[in-house]
Backbone as CSV, one residue per row, in Angstrom:
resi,resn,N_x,N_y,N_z,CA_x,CA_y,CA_z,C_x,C_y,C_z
1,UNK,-12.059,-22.865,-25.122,-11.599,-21.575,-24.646,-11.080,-21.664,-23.215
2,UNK,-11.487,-22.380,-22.458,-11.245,-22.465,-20.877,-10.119,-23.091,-20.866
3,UNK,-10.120,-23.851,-21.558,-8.520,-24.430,-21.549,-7.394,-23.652,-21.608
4,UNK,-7.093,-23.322,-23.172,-6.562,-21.931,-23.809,-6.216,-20.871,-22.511
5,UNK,-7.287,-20.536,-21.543,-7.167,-19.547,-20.675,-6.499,-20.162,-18.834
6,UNK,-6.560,-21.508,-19.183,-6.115,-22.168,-17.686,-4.467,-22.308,-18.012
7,UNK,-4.395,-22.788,-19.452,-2.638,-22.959,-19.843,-2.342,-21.767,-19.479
8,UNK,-2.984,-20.542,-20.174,-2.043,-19.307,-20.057,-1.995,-18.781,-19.005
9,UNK,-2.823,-19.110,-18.008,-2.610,-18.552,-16.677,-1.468,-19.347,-15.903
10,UNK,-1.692,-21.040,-16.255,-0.255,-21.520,-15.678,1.175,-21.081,-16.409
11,UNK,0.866,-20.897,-17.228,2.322,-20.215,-18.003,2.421,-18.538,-17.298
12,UNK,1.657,-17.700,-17.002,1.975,-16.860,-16.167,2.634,-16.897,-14.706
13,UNK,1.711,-17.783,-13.838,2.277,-18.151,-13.000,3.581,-18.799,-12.878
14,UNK,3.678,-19.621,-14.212,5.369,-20.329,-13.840,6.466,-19.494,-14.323
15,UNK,6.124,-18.575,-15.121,7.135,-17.257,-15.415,7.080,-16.478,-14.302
16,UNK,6.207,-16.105,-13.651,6.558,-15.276,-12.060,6.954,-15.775,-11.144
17,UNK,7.001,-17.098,-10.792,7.828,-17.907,-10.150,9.456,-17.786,-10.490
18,UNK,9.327,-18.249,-11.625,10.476,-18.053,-12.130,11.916,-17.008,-12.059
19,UNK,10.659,-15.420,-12.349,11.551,-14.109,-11.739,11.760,-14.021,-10.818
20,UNK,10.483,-14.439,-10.042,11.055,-13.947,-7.930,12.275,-14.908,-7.792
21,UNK,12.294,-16.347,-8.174,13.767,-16.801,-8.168,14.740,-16.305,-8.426
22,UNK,14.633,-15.520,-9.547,15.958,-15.137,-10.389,16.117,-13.715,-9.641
23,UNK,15.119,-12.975,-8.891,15.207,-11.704,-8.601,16.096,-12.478,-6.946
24,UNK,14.866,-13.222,-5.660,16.127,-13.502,-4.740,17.007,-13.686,-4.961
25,UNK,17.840,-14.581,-6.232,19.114,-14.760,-6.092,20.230,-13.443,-6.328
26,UNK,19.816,-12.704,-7.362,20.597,-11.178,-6.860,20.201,-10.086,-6.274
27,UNK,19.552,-10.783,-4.969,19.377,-9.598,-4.103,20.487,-9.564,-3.422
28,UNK,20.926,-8.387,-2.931,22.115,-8.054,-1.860,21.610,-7.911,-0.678
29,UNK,21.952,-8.761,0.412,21.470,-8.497,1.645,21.225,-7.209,2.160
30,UNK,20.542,-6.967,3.166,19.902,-5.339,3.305,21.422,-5.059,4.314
31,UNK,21.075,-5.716,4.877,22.733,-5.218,5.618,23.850,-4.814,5.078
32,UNK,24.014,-5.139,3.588,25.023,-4.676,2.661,25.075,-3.854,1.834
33,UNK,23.591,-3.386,1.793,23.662,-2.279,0.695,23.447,-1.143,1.578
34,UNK,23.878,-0.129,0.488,24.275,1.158,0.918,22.940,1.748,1.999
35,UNK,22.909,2.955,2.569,21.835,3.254,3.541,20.817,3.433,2.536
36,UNK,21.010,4.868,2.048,19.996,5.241,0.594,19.775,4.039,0.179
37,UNK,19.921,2.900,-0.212,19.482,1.978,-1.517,18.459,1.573,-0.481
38,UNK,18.768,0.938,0.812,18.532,0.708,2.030,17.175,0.616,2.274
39,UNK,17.057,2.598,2.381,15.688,2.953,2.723,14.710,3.309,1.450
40,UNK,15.670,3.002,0.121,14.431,2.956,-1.152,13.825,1.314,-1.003
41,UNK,14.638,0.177,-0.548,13.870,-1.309,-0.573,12.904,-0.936,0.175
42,UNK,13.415,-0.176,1.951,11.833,-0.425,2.883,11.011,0.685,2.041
43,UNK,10.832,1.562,1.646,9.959,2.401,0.713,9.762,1.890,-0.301
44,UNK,9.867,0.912,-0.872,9.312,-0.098,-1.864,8.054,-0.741,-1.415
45,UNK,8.340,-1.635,-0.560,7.126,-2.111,0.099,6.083,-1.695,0.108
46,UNK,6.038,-0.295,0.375,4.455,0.653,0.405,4.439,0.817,-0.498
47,UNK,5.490,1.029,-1.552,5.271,2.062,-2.836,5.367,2.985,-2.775
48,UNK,6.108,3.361,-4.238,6.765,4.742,-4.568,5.936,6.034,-4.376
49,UNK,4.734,5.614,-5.309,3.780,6.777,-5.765,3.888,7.848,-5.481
50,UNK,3.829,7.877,-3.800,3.552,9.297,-3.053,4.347,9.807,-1.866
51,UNK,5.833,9.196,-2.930,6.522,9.685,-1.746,7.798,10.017,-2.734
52,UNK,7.959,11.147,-1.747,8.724,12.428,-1.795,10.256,12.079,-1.397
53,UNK,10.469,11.331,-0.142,12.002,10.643,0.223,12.178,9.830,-0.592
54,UNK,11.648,9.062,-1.841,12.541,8.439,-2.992,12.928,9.532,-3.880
55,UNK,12.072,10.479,-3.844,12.724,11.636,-4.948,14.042,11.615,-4.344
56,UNK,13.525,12.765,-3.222,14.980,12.937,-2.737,16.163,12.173,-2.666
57,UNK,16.061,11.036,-2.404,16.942,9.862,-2.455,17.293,9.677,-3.669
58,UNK,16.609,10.079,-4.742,17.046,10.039,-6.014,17.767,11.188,-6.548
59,UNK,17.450,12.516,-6.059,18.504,14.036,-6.502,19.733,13.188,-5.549
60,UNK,19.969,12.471,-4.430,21.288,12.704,-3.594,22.341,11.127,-4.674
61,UNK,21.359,10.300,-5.075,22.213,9.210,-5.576,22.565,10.188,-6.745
62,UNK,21.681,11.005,-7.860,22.635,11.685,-8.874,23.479,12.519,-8.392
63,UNK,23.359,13.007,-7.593,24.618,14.225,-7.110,25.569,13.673,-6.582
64,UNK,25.398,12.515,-6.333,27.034,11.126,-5.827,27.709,10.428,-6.842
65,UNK,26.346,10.324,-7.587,27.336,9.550,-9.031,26.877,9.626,-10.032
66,UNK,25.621,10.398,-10.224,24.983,10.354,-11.456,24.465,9.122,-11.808
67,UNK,23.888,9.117,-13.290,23.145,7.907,-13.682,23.588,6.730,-13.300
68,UNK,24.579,6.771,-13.638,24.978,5.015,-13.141,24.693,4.820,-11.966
69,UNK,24.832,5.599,-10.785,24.364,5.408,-9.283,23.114,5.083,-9.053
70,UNK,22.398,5.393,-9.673,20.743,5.783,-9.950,20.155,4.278,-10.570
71,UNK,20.798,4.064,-11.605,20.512,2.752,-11.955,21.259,1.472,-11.565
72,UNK,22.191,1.551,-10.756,22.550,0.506,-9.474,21.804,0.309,-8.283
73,UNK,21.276,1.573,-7.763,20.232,1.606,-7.028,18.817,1.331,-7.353
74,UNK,18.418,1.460,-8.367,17.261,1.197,-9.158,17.067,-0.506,-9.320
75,UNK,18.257,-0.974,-9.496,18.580,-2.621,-9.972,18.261,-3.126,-8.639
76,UNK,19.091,-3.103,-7.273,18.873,-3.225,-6.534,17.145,-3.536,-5.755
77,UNK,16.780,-2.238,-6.168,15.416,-2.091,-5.827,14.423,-3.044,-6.525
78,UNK,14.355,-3.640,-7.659,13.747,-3.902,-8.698,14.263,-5.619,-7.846
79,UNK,14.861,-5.711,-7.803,15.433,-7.373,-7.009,14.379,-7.855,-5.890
80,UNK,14.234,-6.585,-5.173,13.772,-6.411,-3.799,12.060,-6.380,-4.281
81,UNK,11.839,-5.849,-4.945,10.882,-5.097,-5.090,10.224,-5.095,-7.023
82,UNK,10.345,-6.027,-7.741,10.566,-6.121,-9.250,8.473,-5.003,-9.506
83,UNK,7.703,-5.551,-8.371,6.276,-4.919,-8.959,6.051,-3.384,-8.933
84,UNK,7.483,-2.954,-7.900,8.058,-1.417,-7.302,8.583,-0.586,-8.726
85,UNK,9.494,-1.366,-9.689,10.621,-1.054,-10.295,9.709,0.614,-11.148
86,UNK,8.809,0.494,-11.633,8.239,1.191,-12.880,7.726,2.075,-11.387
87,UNK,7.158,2.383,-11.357,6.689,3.222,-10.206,8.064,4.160,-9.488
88,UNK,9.353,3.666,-9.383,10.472,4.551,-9.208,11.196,5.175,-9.981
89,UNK,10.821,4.739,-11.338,11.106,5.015,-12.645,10.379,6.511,-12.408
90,UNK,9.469,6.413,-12.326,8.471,7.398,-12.242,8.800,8.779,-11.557
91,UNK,8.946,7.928,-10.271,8.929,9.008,-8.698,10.512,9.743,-9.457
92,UNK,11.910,9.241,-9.803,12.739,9.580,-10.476,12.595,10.600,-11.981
93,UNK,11.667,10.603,-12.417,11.328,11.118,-13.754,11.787,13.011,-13.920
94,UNK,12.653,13.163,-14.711,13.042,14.079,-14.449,14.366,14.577,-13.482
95,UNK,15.309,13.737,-12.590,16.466,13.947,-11.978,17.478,13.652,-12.886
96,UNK,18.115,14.881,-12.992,19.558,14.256,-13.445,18.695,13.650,-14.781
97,UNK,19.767,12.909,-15.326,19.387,12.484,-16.944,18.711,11.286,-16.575
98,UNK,18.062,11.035,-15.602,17.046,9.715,-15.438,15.730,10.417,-16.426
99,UNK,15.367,9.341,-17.239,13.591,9.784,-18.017,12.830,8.553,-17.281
100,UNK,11.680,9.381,-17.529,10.487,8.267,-16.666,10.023,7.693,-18.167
């Protein structure tokens, strides 16, 4: 059994390795992305949960472009931030045709 449970933990670990690779390589430098996307990466860091300026940041990206804006910005974030992604899903739930 200990075995069984040491493989699968290295097979976890080398699949999360794996994403943070694949996530740095399409990150967009912070200097390049838009302000809003901007200040949803540094509000990633802490987390979404309990905050109110990703909503908002989320009514102003649908009222600029709608969904697709929302989920360019979302992609973005999820690069920056992939343990963030479901948690903005969230804080978003309900704007515009975004579902949590």
């Amino acid at each position: 059994m200990w075995g069984r449970e040491r493989r699968n933990e290295r097979l976890v670990a080398k699949y999360a390795r794996k994403r943070a690779k694949y996530s740095a390589r399409r990150r967009t430098p912070l200097d390049q992305l838009d302000p809003l996307v901007r200040e949803l990466v540094r509000i990633g860091a802490d987390g979404f949960q309990f905050s109110l300026r990703a909503k908002e940041i989320g009514k102003l990206l649908d009222h600029r472009g709608g969904i697709a804006e929302m989920r360019a910005a979302h992609e973005q974030v999820s690069n920056w931030h992939p343990d963030q992604a479901r948690a903005l899903e969230r804080a978003w739930g309900g704007i515009g045709d975004w579902l949590s």
